[in-house]
TIZA-401744 format. One record per residue (C-alpha): residue in one letter; residue number from 1; chain; x, y, z. Coordinates in steps of 0.5 Angstrom, whole numbers, padded with zeros to 4 digits. Example, Ala and Ser with C-alpha at 12.3 -4.5 7.8 and 13.67 -1.06 7.14 Angstrom:
// TIZA-401744
 type seq mol     x     y     z
    A   1   A  0025 -0009  0016
    S   2   A  0027 -0002  0014
// end
This chain:
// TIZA-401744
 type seq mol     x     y     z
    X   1   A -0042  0034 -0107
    X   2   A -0039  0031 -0102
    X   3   A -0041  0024 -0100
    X   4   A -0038  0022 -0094
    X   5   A -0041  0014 -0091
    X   6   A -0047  0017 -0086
    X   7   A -0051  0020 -0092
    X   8   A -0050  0014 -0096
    X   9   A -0052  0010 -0091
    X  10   A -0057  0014 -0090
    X  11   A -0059  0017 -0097
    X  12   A -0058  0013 -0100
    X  13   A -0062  0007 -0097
    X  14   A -0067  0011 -0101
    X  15   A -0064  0011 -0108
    X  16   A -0063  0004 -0107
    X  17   A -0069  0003 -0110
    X  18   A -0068  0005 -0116
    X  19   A -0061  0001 -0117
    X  20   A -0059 -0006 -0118
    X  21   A -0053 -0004 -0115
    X  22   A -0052 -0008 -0107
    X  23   A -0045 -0004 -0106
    X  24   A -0044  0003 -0104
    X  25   A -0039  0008 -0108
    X  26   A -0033  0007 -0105
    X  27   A -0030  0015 -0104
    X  28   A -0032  0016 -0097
    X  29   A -0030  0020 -0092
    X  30   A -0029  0017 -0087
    X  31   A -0023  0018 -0081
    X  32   A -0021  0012 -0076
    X  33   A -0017  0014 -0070
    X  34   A -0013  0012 -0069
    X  35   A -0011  0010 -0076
    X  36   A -0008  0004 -0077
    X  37   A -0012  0001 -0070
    X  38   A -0007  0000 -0064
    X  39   A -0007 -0006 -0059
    X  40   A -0006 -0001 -0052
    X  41   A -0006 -0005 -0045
    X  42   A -0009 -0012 -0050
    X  43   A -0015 -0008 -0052
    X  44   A -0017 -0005 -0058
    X  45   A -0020  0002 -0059
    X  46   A -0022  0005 -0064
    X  47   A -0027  0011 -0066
    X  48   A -0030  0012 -0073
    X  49   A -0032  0020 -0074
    X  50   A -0037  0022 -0081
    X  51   A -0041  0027 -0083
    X  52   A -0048  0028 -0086
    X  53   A -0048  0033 -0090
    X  54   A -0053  0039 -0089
    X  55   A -0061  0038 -0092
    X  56   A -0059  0030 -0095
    X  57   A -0061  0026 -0088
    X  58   A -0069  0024 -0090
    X  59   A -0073  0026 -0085
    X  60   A -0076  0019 -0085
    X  61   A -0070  0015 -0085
    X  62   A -0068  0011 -0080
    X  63   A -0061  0008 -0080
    X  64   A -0057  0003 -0075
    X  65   A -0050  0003 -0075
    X  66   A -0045 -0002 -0073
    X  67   A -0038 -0003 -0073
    X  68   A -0035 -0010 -0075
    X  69   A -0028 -0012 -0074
    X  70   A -0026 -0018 -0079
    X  71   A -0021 -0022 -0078
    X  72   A -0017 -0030 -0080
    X  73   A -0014 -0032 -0086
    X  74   A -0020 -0030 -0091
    X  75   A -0024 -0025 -0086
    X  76   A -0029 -0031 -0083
    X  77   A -0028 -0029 -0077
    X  78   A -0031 -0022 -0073
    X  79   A -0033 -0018 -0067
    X  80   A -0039 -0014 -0067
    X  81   A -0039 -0008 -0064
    X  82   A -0045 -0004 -0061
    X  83   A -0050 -0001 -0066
    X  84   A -0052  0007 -0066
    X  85   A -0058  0009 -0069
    X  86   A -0059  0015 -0073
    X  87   A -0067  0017 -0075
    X  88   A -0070  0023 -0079
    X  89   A -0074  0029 -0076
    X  90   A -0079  0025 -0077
    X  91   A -0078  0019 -0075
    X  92   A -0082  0016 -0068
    X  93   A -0077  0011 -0067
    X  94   A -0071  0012 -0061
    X  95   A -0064  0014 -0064
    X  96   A -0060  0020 -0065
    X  97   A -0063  0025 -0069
    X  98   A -0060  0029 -0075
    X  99   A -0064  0035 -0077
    X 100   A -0064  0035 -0084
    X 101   A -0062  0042 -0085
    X 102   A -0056  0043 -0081
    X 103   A -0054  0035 -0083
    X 104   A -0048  0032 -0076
    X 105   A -0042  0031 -0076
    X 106   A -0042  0024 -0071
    X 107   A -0037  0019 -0068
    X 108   A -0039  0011 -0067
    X 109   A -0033  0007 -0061
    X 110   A -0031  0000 -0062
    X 111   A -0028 -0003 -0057
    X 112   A -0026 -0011 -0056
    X 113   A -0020 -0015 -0053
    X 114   A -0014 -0017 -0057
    X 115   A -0013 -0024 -0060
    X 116   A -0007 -0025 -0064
    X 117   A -0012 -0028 -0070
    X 118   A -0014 -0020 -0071
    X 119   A -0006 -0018 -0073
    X 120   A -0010 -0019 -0079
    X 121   A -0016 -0016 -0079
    X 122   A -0020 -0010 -0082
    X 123   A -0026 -0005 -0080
    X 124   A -0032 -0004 -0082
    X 125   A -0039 -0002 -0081
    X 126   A -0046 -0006 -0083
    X 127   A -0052 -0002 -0084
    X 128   A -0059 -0003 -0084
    X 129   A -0066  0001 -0084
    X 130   A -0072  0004 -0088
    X 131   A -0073  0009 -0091
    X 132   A -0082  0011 -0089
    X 133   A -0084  0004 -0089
    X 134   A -0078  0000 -0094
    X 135   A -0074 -0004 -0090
    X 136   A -0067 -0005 -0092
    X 137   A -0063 -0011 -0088
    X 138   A -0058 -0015 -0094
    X 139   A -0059 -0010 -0099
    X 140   A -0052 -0006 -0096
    X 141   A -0046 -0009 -0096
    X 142   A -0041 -0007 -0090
    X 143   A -0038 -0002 -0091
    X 144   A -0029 -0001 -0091
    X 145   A -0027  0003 -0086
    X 146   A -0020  0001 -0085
    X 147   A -0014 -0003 -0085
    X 148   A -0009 -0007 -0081
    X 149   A -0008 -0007 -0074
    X 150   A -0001 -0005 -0070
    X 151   A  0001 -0011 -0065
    X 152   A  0007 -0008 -0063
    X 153   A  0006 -0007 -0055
    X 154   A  0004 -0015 -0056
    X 155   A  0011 -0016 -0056
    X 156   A  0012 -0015 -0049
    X 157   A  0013 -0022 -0047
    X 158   A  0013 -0024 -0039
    X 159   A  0017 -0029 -0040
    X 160   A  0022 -0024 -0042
    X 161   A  0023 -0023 -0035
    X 162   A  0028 -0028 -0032
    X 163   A  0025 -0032 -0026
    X 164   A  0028 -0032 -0018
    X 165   A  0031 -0039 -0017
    X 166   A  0030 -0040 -0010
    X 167   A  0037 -0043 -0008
    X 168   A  0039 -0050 -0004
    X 169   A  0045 -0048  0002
    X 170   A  0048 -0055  0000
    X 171   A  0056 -0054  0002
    X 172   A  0060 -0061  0000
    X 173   A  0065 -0058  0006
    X 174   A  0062 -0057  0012
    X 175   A  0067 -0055  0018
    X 176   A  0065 -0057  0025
    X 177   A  0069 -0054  0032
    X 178   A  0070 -0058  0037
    X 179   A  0074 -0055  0044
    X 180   A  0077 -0057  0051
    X 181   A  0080 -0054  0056
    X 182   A  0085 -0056  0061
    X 183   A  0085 -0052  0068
    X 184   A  0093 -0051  0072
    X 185   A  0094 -0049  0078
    X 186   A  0096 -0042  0080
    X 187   A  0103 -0041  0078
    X 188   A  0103 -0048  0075
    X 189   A  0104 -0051  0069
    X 190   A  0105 -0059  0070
    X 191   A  0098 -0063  0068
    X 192   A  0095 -0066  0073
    X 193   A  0091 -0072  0070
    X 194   A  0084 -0071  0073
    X 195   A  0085 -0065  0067
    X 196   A  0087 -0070  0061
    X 197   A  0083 -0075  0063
    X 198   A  0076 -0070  0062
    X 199   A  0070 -0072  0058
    X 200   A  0072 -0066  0054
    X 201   A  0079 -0068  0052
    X 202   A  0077 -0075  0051
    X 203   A  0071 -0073  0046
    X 204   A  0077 -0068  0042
    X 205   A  0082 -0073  0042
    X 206   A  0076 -0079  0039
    X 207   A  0075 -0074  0035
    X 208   A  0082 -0072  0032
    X 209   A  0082 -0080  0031
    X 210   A  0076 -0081  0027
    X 211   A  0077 -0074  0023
    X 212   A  0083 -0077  0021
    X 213   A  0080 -0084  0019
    X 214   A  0073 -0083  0016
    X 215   A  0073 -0081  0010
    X 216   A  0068 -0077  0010
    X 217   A  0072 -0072  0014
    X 218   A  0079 -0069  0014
    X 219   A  0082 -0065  0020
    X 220   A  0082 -0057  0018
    X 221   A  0087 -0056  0024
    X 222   A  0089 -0057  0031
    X 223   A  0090 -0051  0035
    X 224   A  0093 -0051  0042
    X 225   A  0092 -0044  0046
    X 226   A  0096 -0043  0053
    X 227   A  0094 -0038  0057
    X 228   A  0094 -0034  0064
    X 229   A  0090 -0030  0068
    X 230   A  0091 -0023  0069
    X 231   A  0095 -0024  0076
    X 232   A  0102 -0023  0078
    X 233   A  0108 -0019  0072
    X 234   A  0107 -0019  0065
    X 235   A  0113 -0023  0065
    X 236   A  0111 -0028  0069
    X 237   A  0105 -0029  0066
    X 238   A  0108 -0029  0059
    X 239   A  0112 -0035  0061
    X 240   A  0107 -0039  0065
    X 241   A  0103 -0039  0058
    X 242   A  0108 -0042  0054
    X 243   A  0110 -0046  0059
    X 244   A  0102 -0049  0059
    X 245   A  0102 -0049  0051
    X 246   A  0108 -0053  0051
    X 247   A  0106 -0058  0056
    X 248   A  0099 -0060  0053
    X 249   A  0101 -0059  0046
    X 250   A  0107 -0065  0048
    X 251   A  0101 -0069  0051
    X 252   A  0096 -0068  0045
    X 253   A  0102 -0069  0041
    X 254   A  0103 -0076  0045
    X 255   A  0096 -0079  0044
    X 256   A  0095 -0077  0036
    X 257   A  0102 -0081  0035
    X 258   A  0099 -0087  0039
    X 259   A  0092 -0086  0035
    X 260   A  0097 -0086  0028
    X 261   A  0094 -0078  0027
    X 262   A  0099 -0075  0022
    X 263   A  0098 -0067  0024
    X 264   A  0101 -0061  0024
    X 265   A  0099 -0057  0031
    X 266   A  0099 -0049  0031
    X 267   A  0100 -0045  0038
    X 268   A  0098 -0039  0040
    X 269   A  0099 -0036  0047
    X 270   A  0095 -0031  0052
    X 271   A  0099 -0027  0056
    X 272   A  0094 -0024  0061
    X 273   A  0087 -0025  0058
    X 274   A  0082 -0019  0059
    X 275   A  0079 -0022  0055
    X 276   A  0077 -0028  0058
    X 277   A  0076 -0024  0065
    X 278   A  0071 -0019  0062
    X 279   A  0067 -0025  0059
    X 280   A  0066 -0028  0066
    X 281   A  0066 -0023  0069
    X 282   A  0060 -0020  0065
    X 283   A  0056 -0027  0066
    X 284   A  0058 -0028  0073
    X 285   A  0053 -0026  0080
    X 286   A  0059 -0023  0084
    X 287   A  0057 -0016  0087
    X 288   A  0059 -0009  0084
    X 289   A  0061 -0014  0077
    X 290   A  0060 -0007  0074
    X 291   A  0064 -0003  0078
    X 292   A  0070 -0008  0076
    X 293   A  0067 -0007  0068
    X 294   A  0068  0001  0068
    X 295   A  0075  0000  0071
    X 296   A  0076 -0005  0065
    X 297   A  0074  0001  0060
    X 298   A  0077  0007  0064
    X 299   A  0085  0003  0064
    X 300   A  0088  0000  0058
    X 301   A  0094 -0001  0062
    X 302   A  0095 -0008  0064
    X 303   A  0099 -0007  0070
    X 304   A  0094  0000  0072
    X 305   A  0087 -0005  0072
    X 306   A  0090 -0011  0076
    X 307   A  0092 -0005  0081
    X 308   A  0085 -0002  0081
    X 309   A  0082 -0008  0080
    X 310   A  0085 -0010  0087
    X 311   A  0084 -0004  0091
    X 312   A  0077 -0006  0091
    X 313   A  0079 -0011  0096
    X 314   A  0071 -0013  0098
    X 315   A  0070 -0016  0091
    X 316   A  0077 -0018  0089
    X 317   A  0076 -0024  0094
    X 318   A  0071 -0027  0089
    X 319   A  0075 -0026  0084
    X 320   A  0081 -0030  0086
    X 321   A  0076 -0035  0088
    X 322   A  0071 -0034  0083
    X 323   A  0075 -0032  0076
    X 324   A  0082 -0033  0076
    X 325   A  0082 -0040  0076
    X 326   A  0078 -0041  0069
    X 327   A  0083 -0037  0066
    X 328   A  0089 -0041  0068
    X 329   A  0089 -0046  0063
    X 330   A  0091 -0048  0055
    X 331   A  0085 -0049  0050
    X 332   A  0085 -0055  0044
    X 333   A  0080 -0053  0039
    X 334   A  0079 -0058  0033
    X 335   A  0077 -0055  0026
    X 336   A  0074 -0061  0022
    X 337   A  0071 -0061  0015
    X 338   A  0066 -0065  0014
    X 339   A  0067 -0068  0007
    X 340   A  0059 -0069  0003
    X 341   A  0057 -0074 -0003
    X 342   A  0061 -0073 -0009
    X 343   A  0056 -0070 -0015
    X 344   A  0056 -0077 -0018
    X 345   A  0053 -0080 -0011
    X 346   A  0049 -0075 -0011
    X 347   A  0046 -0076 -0017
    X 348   A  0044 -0083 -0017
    X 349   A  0041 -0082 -0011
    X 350   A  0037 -0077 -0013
    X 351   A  0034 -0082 -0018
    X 352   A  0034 -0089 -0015
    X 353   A  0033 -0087 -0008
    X 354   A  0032 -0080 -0006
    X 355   A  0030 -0081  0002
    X 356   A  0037 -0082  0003
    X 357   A  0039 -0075  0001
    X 358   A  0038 -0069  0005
    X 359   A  0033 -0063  0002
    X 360   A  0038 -0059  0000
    X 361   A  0042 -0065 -0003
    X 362   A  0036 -0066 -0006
    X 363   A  0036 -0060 -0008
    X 364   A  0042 -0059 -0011
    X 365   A  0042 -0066 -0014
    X 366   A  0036 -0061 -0019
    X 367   A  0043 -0056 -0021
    X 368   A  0046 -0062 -0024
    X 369   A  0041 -0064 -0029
    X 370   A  0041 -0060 -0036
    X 371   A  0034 -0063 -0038
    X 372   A  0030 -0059 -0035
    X 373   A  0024 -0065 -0034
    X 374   A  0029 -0069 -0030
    X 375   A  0030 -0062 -0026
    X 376   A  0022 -0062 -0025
    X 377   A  0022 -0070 -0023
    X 378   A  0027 -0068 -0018
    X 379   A  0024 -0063 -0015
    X 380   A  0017 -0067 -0014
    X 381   A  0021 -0072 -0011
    X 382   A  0024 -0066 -0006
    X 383   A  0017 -0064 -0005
    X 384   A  0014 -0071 -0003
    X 385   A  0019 -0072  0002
    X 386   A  0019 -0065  0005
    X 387   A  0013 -0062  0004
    X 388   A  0013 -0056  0008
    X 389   A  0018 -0053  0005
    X 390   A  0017 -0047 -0001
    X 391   A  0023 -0048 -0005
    X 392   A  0021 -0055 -0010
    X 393   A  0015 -0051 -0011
    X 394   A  0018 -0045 -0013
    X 395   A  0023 -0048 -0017
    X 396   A  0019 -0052 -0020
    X 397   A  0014 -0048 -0023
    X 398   A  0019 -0044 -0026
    X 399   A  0021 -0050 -0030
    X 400   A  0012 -0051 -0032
    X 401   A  0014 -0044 -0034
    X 402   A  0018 -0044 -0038
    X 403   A  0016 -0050 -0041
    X 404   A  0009 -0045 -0043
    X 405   A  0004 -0049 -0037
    X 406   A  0002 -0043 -0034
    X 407   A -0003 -0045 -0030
    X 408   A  0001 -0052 -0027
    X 409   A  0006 -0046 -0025
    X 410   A  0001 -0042 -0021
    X 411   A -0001 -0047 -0018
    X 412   A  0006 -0049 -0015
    X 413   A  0007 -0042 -0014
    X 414   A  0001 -0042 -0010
    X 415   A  0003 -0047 -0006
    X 416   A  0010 -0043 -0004
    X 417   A  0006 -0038 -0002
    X 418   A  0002 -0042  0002
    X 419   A  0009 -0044  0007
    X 420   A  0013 -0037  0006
    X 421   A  0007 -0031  0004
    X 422   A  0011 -0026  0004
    X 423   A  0018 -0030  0001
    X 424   A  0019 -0024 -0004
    X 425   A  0022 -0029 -0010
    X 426   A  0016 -0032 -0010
    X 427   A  0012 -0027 -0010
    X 428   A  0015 -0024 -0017
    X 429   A  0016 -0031 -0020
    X 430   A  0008 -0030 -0018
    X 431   A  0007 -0024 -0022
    X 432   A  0010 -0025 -0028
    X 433   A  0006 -0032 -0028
    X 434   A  0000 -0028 -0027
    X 435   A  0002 -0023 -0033
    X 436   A  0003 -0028 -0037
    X 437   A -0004 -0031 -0036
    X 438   A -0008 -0024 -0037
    X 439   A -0009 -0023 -0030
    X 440   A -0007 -0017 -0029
    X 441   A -0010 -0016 -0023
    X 442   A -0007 -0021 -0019
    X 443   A -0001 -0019 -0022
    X 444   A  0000 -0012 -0018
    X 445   A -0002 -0016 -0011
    X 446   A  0004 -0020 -0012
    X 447   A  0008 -0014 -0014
    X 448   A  0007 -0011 -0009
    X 449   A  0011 -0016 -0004
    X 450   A  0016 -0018 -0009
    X 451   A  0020 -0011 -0006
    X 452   A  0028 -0015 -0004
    X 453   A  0027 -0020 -0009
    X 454   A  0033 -0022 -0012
    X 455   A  0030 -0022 -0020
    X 456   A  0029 -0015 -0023
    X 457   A  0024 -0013 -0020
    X 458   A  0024 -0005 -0024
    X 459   A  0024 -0010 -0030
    X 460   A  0018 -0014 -0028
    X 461   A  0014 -0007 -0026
    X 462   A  0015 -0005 -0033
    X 463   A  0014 -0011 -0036
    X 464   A  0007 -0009 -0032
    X 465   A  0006 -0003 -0035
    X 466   A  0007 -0004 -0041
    X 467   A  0002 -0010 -0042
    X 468   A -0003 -0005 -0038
    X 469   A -0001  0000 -0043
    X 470   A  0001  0005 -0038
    X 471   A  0007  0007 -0043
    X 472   A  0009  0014 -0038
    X 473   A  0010  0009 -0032
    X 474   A  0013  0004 -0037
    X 475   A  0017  0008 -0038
    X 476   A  0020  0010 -0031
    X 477   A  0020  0003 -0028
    X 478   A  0025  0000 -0034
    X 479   A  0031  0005 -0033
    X 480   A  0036  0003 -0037
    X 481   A  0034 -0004 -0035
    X 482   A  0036 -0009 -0043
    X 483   A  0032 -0012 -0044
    X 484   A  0027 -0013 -0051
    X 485   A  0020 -0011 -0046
    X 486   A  0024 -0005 -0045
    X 487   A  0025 -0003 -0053
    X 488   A  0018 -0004 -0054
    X 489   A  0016  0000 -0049
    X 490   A  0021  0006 -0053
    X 491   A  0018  0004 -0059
    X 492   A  0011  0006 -0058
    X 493   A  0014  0011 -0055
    X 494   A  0018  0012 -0062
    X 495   A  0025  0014 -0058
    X 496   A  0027  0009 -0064
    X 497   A  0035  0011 -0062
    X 498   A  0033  0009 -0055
    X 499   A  0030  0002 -0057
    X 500   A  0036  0001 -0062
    X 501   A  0041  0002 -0056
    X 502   A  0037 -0003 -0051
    X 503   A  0036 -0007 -0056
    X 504   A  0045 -0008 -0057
    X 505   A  0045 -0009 -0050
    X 506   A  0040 -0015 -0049
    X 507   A  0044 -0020 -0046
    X 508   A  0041 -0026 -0048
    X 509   A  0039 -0023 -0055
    X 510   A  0033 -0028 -0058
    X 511   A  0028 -0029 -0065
    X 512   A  0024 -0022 -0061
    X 513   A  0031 -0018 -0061
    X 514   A  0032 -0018 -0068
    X 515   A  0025 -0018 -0070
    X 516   A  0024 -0011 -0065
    X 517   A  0031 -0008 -0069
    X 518   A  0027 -0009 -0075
    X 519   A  0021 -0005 -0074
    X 520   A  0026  0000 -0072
    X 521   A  0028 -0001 -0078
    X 522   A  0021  0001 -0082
    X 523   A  0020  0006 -0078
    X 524   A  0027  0009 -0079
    X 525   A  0027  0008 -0087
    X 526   A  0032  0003 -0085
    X 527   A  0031 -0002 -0091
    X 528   A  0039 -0006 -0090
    X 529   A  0036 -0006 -0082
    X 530   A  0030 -0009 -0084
    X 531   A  0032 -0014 -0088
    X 532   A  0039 -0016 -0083
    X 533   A  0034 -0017 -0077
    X 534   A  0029 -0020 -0081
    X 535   A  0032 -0025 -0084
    X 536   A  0037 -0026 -0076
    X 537   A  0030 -0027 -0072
    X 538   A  0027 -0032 -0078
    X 539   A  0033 -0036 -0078
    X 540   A  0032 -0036 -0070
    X 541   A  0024 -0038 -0070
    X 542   A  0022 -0040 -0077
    X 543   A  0014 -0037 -0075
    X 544   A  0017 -0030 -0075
    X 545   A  0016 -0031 -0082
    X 546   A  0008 -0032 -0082
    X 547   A  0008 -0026 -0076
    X 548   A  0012 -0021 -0081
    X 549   A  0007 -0022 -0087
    X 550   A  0002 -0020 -0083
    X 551   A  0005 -0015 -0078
    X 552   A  0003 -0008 -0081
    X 553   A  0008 -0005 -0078
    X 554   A  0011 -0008 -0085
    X 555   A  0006 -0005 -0089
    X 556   A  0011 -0002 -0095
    X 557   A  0015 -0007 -0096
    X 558   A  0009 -0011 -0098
    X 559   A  0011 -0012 -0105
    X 560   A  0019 -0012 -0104
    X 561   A  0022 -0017 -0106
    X 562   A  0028 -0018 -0101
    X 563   A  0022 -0018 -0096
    X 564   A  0018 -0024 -0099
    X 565   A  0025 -0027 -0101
    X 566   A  0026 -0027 -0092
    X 567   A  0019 -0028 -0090
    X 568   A  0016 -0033 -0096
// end
């Protein structure tokens, strides 16, 4: 006869009576699916199916049926799962009923959440009941239903996903323009002094001094322009612009060797300057300025639009009085660099006085630093001192993350979103914060808005999906994204080829890295890839060794001597 686990939990309740023997016979028919037990999405789901044979269920039987998940080092921890009861034909009591004739094939589901202590862990089910009016309660010992437990999707890590730096805009060399004009008469190149003495060419000329001198500037360069109006021959024009370069750039030459200024100055001319005339004319109030704009358009040749333009006898009035004259003028423009503390000044004012930095000195001075709770004492400092703006808080809840204070990072990155809600940055450094902390949830609001982020966004979304167990979607997110998430979500898959591939082009391969190539390697009969990964991810992280004991993944390699060689 063939004894399966519910007619012994059920018959032989009975026959107990007779028997000093607490424990039942160990040949029981029993399927676990899946077999080993899965963590999916950080749940473990299992169902339990067995059969009571035809004419073997008492009709006066009643029996309770619990699964039990027992786990740690010597079992002595355990979820206990939701009972079903099973009850004879006669039995008054609520339960399923077995028809003792026909006997049942049934199915018991246990659920629970994942906790990494269960990597070590086994099922099993805990009976009780009575047979008429005999109670058995401790009479039965548990009952084994299976082994192990496959954590392998708990290898998606969230802080496999690299973090989005909100940068500072600190330039050591910023440049600054200055410019003047210099108005001519018509036809005239001579410089009048009402021109040179101008607030505008005193101010450049301070300017050149001072850049010359200070040495937090440097002049980048002088430039001096002549121009003419698009009046009068090319040829005309041509010469009045040279001539008008040549005079303000011997005045300017003059004033910089009295100011002790040793300074190249590059020259340019505008024989007739359209250019000018359009700007003006498109911001002047003159009647029929459009007119004047489409013969602009309509004629390129020099000597046909200045024809057109003064065969419109009404407005050319306005435009001799109005615009020629600004355009009669040479132009200095001063280009100077703005020399910004050296790294060394930086730094030490970053830690012994960090008001006299600007925010994105104080923000650059973090970059300087390698250790990364100097980085974090920085950017308090930079926080304190200009609160309202998002990128210290960022920034420095990637460094609470990475140093494993999730709950410190989500509370700064909280703040950032305060100022900037919608900053896609920091919506992503968000959801990865939220993943690592469970809370799925929030993790897929902040997703949401992390679209333009400068972070691998299609790898967080993964990472997402893998963690909630969806593998399909897992899937399509990662693309060919490198990355050790990625390579889990192959191997649950079992596209082992895949996985080995991604796993090779991880840029930045870690203890996880090697240790995915070796459940690869067992999955494949690989032993040389088992045993070279292992030993590579036990040499970077000694707890990978405690972890493979365990993992069911390596199973038959329980006894092996390489094995406990690597692991021991």
């Amino acid at each position: 006869m063939k004894k399966s686990l519910f007619f012994l939990s059920a018959v032989a309740i009975a026959l107990l009576t007779a028997s000093c023997n607490k424990s039942l016979p160990e040949e029981l028919d029993l399927k676990m699916n899946p077999n080993p037990m899965t963590v999916v999405g950080g749940q473990v789901n299992v169902e339990v199916t067995g059969t009571f044979p035809e004419k073997k269920f008492l009709k006066n039987a009643l029996v309770n049926v619990t699964p039990v998940l027992k786990y740690g080092e010597n079992e002595e921890l355990e979820v206990v799962g939701e009972t079903t009861t099973y009850v004879g034909e006669k039995v008054k009591e609520n339960g399923i009923v077995i028809n003792k004739a026909e006997g049942a094939t049934v199915t018991q589901k246990f659920s629970c959440k994942y906790v990494p202590e269960m990597a070590s862990s086994k099922l099993y089910l805990r009976v009780n009941g009575k047979v008429g009016k005999k109670v058995y309660d401790e009479e039965i010992d548990d009952i084994y239903v299976g082994p192990g437990m496959n954590a392998t999707s708990q290898l998606a890590d969230a802080k496999d996903n690299k973090g989005a730096v909100t940068p500072d805009k600190f330039q050591r060399v910023i440049q600054e323009m200055q410019e003047a004009d210099i108005k001519f008469l018509i036809q005239q190149a001579n410089l009048r002094n009402s021109e040179t003495k101008t607030d505008a060419v005193k101010n450049l000329q301070a300017a050149i001094k001072e850049a010359n001198d200070n040495e937090h500037k440097a002049i980048n360069k002088i430039e001096v322009s002549g121009y003419a109006s698009p009046d009068g021959t090319q040829k005309m024009n041509e010469g009045l612009a040279k001539q008008r370069q040549a005079a303000t750039q011997k005045f300017l030459q003059k004033q910089m060797k009295k100011d002790k200024v040793d300074a190249s100055i590059e020259s340019e001319i505008t024989a007739e300057d359209w250019e000018g005339f359009k700007t003006l004319m498109e911001n002047s109030n003159i009647q029929d300025k459009d007119l004047v704009l489409r013969v602009l358009n309509m004629y390129s040749d020099p000597e046909e639009r200045e024809t057109q333009i003064k065969n419109l006898s009404a407005v050319y009035k306005n435009i001799a009085d109005d615009i020629l004259p600004a355009l009669r003028r040479s132009r200095l423009i001063l280009t100077t660099d703005l020399i910004g503390k050296s790294d060394d000044e930086i730094k030490k004012l970053a830690a012994e006085d960090a008001a006299q930095l600007s925010l994105e000195e104080l923000l650059y001075a973090a970059t300087l630093e390698d250790d990364a709770n100097e980085k974090a004492k920085i950017y308090k400092k930079a926080i304190d001192l200009y609160p309202d703006d998002y990128r210290a808080y960022n920034n420095l809840g990637m460094i609470y993350f990475e140093q494993g204070n999730i709950a410190e990072a989500r509370r700064c990155y909280s703040k950032a979103l305060e100022i900037e809600p919608n900053n896609p940055d920091v919506n992503y450094n968000a959801a990865v914060a939220a993943m690592a902390d469970g809370d799925m949830a929030k993790a897929e609001e902040y997703l949401g808005k992390a679209a333009g982020t400068s972070a691998d966004l299609n790898a967080a979304m993964g990472t997402y999906y893998t963690m909630k167990g969806d593998y399909q979607n897992a899937k399509k997110a990662y693309g060919t994204s490198a990355t050790n998430n990625a390579a889990v979500q192959q191997i649950l898959d079992e596209d082992y080829a895949g996985a080995r591939q991604t796993l090779a082009n991880v840029q930045n391969p870690n203890a996880t890295t090697s240790y995915l190539a070796a459940i690869v390697g067992a999955r494949t009969n690989d032993r040389e890839a088992v045993y070279s990964n292992l030993k590579t991810a036990v040499e970077k992280d000694a707890s990978m060794k405690a972890k493979a004991q365990k993992d069911i993944e390596f199973a038959n390699y329980k006894e092996d001597e390489q094995f406990l060689a690597i692991v021991k």
